[in-house]
C-alpha positions as a Markdown table, in Angstrom:
| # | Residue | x | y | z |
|---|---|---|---|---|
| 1 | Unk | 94.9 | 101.3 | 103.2 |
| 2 | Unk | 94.3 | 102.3 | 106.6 |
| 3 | Unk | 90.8 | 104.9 | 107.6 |
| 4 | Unk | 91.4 | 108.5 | 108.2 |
| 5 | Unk | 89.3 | 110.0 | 110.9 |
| 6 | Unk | 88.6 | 113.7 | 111.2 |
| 7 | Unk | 86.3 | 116.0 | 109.3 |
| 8 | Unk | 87.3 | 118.7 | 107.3 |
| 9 | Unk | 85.4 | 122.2 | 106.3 |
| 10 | Unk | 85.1 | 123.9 | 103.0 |
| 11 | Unk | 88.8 | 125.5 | 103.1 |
| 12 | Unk | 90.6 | 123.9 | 105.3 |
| 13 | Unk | 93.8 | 122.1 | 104.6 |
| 14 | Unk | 97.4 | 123.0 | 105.5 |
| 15 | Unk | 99.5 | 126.6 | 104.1 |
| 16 | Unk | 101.6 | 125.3 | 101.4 |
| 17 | Unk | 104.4 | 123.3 | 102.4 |
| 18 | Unk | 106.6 | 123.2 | 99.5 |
| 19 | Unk | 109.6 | 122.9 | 100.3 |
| 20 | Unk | 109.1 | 121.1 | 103.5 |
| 21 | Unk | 107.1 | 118.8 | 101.7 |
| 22 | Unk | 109.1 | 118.0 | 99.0 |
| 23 | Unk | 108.9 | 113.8 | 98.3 |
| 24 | Unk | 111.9 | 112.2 | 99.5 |
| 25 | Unk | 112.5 | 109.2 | 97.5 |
| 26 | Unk | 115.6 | 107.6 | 96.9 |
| 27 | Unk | 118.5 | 108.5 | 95.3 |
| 28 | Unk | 118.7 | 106.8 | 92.3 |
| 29 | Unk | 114.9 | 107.4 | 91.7 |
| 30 | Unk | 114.1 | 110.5 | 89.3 |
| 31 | Unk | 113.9 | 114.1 | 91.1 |
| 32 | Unk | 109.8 | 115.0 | 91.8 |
| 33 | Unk | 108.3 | 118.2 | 92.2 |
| 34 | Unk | 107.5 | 120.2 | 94.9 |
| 35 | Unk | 104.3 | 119.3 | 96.5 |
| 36 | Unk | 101.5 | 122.2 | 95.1 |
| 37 | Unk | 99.4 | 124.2 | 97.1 |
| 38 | Unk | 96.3 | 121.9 | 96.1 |
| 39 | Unk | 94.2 | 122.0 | 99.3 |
| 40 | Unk | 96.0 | 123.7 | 101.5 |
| 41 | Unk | 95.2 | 127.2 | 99.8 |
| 42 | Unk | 92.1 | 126.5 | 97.6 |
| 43 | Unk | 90.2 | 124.3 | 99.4 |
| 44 | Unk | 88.4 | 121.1 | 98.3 |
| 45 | Unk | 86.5 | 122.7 | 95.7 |
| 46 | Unk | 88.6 | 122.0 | 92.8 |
| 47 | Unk | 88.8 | 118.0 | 94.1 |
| 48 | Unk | 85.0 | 117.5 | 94.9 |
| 49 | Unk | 83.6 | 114.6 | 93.1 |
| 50 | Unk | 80.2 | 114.3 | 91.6 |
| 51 | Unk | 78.2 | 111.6 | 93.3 |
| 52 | Unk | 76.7 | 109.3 | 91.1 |
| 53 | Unk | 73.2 | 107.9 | 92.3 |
| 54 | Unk | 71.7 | 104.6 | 93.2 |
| 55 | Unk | 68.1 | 103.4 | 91.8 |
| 56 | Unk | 65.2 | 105.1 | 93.0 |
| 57 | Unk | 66.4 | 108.5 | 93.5 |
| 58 | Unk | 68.1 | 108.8 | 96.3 |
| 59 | Unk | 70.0 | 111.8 | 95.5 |
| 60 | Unk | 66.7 | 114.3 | 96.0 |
| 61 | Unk | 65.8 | 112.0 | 99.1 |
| 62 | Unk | 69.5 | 112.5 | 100.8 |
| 63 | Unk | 71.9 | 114.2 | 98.7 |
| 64 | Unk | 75.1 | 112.9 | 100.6 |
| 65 | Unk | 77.0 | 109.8 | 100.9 |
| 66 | Unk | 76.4 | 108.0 | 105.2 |
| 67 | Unk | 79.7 | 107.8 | 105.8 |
| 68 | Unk | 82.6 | 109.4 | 108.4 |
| 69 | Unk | 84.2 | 113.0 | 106.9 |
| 70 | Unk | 87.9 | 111.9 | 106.6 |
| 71 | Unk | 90.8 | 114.5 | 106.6 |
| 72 | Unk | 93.1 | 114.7 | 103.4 |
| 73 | Unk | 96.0 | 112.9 | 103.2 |
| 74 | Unk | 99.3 | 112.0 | 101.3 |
| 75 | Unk | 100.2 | 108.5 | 100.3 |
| 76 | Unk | 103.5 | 107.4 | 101.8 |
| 77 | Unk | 105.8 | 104.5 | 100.8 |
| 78 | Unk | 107.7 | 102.3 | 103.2 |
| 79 | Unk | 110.8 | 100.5 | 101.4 |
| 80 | Unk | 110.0 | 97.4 | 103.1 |
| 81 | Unk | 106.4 | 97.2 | 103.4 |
| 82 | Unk | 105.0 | 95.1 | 99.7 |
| 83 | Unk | 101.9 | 92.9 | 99.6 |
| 84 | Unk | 100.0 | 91.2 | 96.5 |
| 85 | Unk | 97.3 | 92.9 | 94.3 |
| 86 | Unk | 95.5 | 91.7 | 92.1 |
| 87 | Unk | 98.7 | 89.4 | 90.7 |
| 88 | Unk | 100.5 | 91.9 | 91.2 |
| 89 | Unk | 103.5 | 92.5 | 93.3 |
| 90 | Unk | 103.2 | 96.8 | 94.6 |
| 91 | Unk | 104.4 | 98.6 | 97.7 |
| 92 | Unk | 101.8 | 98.3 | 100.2 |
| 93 | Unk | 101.2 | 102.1 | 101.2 |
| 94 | Unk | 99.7 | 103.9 | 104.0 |
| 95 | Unk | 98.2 | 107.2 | 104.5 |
| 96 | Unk | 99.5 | 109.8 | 106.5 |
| 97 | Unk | 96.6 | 112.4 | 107.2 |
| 98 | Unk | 96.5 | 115.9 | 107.7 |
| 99 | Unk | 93.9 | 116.0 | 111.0 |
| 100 | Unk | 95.7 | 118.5 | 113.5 |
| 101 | Unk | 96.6 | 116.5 | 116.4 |
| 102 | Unk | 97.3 | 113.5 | 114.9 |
| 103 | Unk | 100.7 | 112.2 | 113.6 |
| 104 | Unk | 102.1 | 115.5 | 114.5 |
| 105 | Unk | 100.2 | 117.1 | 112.5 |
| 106 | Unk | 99.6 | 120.9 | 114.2 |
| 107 | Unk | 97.6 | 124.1 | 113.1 |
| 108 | Unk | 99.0 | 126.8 | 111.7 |
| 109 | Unk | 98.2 | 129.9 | 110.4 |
| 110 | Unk | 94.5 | 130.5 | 110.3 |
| 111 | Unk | 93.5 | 127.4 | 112.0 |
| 112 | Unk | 94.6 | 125.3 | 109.1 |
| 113 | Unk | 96.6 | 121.8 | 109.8 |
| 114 | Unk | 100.8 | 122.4 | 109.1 |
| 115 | Unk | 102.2 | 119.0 | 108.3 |
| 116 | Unk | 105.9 | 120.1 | 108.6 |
| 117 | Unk | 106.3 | 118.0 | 111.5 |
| 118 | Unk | 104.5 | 114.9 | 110.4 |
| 119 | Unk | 106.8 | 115.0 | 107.0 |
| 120 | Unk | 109.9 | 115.5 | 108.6 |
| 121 | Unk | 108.6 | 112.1 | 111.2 |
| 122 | Unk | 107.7 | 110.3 | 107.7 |
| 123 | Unk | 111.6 | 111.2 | 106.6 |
| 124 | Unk | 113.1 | 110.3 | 109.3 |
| 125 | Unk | 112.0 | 106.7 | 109.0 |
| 126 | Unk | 113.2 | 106.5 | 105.4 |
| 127 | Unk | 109.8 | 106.6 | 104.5 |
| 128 | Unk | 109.1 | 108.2 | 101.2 |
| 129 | Unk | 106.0 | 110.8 | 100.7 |
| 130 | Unk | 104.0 | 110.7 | 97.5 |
| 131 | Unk | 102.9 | 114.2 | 96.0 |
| 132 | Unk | 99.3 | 114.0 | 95.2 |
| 133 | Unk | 100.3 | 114.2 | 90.8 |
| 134 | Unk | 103.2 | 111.9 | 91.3 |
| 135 | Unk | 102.1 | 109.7 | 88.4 |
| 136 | Unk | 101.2 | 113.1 | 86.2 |
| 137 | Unk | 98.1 | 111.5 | 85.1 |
| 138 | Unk | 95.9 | 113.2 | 87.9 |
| 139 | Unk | 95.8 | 113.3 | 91.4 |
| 140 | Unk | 95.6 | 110.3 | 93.6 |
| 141 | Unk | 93.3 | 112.2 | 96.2 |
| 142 | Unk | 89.7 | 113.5 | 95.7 |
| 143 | Unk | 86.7 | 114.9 | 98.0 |
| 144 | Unk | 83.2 | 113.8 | 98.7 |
| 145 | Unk | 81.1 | 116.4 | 100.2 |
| 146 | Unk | 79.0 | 114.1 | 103.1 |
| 147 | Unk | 77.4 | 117.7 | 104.9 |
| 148 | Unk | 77.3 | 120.8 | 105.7 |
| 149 | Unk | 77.7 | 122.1 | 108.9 |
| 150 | Unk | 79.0 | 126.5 | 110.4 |
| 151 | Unk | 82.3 | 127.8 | 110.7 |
| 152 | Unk | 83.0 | 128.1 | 114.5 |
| 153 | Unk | 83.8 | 132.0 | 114.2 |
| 154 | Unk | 82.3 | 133.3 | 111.7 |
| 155 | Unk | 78.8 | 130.8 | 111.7 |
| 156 | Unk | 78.9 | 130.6 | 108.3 |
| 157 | Unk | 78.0 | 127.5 | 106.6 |
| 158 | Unk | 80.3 | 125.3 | 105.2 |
| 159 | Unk | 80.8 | 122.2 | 103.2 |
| 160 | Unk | 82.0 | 118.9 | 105.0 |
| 161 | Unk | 84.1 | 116.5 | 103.0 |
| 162 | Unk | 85.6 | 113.1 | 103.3 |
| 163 | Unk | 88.6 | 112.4 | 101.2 |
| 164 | Unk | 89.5 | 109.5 | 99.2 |
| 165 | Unk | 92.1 | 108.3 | 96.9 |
| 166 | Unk | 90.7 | 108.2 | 93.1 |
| 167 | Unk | 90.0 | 104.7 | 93.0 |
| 168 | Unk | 87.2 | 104.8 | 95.3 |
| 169 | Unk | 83.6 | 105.7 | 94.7 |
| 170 | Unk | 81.2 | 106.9 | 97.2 |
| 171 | Unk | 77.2 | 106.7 | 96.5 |
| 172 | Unk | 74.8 | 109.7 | 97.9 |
| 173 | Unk | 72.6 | 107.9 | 100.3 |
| 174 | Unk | 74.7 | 105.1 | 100.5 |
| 175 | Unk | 77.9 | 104.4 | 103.2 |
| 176 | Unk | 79.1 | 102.0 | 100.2 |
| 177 | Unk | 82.0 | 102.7 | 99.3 |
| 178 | Unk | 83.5 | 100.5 | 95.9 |
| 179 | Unk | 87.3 | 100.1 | 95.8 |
| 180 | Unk | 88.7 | 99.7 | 92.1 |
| 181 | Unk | 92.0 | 97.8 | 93.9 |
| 182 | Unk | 92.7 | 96.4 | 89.9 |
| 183 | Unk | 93.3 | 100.2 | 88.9 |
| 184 | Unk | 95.1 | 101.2 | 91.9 |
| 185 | Unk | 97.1 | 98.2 | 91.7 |
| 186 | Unk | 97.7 | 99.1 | 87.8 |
| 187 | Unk | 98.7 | 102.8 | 89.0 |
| 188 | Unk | 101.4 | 101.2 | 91.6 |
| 189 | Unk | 102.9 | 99.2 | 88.5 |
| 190 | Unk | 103.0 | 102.0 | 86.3 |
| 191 | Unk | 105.1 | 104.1 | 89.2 |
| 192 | Unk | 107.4 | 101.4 | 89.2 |
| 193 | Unk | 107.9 | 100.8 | 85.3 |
| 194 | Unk | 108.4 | 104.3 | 85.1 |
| 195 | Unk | 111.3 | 104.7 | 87.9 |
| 196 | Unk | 108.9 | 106.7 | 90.2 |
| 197 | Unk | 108.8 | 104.5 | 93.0 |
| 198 | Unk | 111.8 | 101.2 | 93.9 |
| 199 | Unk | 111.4 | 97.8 | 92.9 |
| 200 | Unk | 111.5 | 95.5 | 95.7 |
| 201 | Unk | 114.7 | 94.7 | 97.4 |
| 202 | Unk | 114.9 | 91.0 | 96.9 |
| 203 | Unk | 114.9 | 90.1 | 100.7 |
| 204 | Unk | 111.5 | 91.6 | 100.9 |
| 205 | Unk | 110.3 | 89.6 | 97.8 |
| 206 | Unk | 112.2 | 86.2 | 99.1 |
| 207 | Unk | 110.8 | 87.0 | 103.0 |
| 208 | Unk | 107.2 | 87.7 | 101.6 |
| 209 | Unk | 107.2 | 84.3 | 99.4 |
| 210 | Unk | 108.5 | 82.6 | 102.3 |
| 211 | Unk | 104.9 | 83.9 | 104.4 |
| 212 | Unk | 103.0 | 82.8 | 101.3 |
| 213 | Unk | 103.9 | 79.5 | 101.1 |
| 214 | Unk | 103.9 | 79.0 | 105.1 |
| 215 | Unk | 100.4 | 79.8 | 104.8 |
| 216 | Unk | 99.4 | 78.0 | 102.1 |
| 217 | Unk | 100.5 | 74.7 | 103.1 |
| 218 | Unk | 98.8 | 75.3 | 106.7 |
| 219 | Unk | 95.4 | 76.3 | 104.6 |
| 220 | Unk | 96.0 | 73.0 | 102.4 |
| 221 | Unk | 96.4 | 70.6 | 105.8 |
| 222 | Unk | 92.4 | 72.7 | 106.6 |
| 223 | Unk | 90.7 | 72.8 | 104.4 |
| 224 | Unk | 92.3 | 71.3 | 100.6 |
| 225 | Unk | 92.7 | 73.3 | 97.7 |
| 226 | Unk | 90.5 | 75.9 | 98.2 |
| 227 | Unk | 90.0 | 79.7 | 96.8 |
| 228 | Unk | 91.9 | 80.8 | 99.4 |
| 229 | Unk | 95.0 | 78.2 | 98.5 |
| 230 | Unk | 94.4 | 79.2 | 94.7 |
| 231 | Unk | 94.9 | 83.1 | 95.9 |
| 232 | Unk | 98.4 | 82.1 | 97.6 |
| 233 | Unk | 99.4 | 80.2 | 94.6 |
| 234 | Unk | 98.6 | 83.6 | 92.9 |
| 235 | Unk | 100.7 | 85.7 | 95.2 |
| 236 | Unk | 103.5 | 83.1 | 95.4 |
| 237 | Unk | 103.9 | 82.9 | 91.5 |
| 238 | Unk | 103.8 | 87.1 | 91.6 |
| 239 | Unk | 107.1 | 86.7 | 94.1 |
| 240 | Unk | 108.4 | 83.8 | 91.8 |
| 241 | Unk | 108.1 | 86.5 | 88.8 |
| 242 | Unk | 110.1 | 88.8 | 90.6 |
| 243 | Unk | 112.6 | 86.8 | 91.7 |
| 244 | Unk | 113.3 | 86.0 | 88.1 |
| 245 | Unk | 113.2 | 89.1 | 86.9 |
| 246 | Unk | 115.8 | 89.9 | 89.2 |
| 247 | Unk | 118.2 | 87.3 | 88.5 |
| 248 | Unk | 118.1 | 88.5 | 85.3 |
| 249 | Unk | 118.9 | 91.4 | 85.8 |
| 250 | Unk | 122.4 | 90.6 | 88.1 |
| 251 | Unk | 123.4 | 87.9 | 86.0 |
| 252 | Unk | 126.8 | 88.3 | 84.8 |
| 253 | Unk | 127.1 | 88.5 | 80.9 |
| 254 | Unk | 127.9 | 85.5 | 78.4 |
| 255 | Unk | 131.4 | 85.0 | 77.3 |
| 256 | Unk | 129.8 | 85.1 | 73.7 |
| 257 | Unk | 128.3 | 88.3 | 74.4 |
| 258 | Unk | 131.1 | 90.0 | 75.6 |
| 259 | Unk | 132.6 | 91.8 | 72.1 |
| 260 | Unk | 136.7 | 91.8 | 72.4 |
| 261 | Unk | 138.7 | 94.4 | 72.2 |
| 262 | Unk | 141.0 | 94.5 | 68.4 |
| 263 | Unk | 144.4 | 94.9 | 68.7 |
| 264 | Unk | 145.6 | 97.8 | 67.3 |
């Protein structure tokens, strides 16, 4: 997933965008709920993640993480956009932050970023936004505080956070950052078993295998059976699943199966 630049204060975050922010999914896809208020009226405080700390005390030394403050975001599917994780076949999704002058993002009242804009661009695309509880198992975004730093009017002091989906862990002291990409790969699966989020239409599946297998054979005429051939074979037999799966599913039913009608 793409790196979000832009910092973000103790506070800050869009007004609530309910109805403008409303996931579009499609049609045949279960209705979601309204986007909450989350950040955009209470701040990052009830997201802010407890830093776990590396050997020799580091935390007392330098209590924040080293890396960039990132702006919040929402996750944002793309019908035709899929990749390989882990095995498994999941929509490759990209973030769509909330930094004020970026992606059309503006400022609203009080300073704070207004997405309308942005959302209404994601729409138009037949892109599909993701509200932060989509799953209902807990929010796909979190904050690390990474500083402090003063609000421009009033010189108070203020928190600085950088935001992350769930699945990543930052370190105080540390710019590490550890990706659980099994989990979040788990998470996309689980949207899909549960009719949140599309299968695959089976021109992306057939199209993607098709890029697989052209690079594996160029990688086997390199360099032989490598890792790297053994992690295409992976992804092609991912595609090959789905493909199945599919057929399955649009094949006609037996003859034998079919029960006849008695005559009355």
């Amino acid at each position: 997933m793409a790196k979000i630049k832009g910092a973000t204060g103790d506070g800050e975050g869009g007004e609530g965008q309910d109805a403008q922010a409303q996931a579009a999914l499609p049609a045949q896809q279960p209705e979601l709920r309204p986007l909450g208020r989350q950040v955009h009226s209470s701040g990052a405080a009830e997201f802010e993640e407890i830093l776990p700390e590396l050997s020799g005390g580091t935390r007392e030394r330098d209590p924040f993480p080293k890396v960039p403050a990132q702006s919040p975001f929402y996750l944002v599917y793309t019908p035709d956009r899929w990749d390989v994780i882990e095995g498994q076949l999941v929509p490759s999704l990209y973030k769509l932050s909330l930094t004020p002058g970026a992606n059309a993002v503006t400022r609203g009242a009080g300073g704070r970023p207004d997405p309308t804009d942005a959302i209404a661009g994601v729409e138009r695309q037949g892109h599909y936004l993701l509200p932060w509880d989509i799953g209902g198992d807990g929010r796909y975004i979190r904050a690390f505080q990474v500083g402090t730093g003063q609000d421009r009017k009033t010189g108070a002091a203020v928190k600085i956070y950088s935001w992350h989906t769930r699945w990543e862990q930052l370190y105080a002291g540390s710019d590490a950052i550890q990706s659980d990409t099994a989990g979040y790969a788990a998470w996309l699966v689980s949207l899909i078993e549960r009719g949140l989020l599309p299968r695959p239409r089976p021109y992306v599946v057939e199209r993607l295998r098709r890029q697989y297998e052209t690079a594996l054979h160029k990688r086997l005429g390199k360099t032989g059976d490598d890792a790297l051939c053994q992690e295409y074979k992976r992804r092609i037999k991912a595609c090959v699943i789905e493909q199945e799966r599919q057929a399955a599913a649009s094949a006609p039913a037996r003859a034998e199966d079919a029960v006849p009608e008695l005559a009355t």
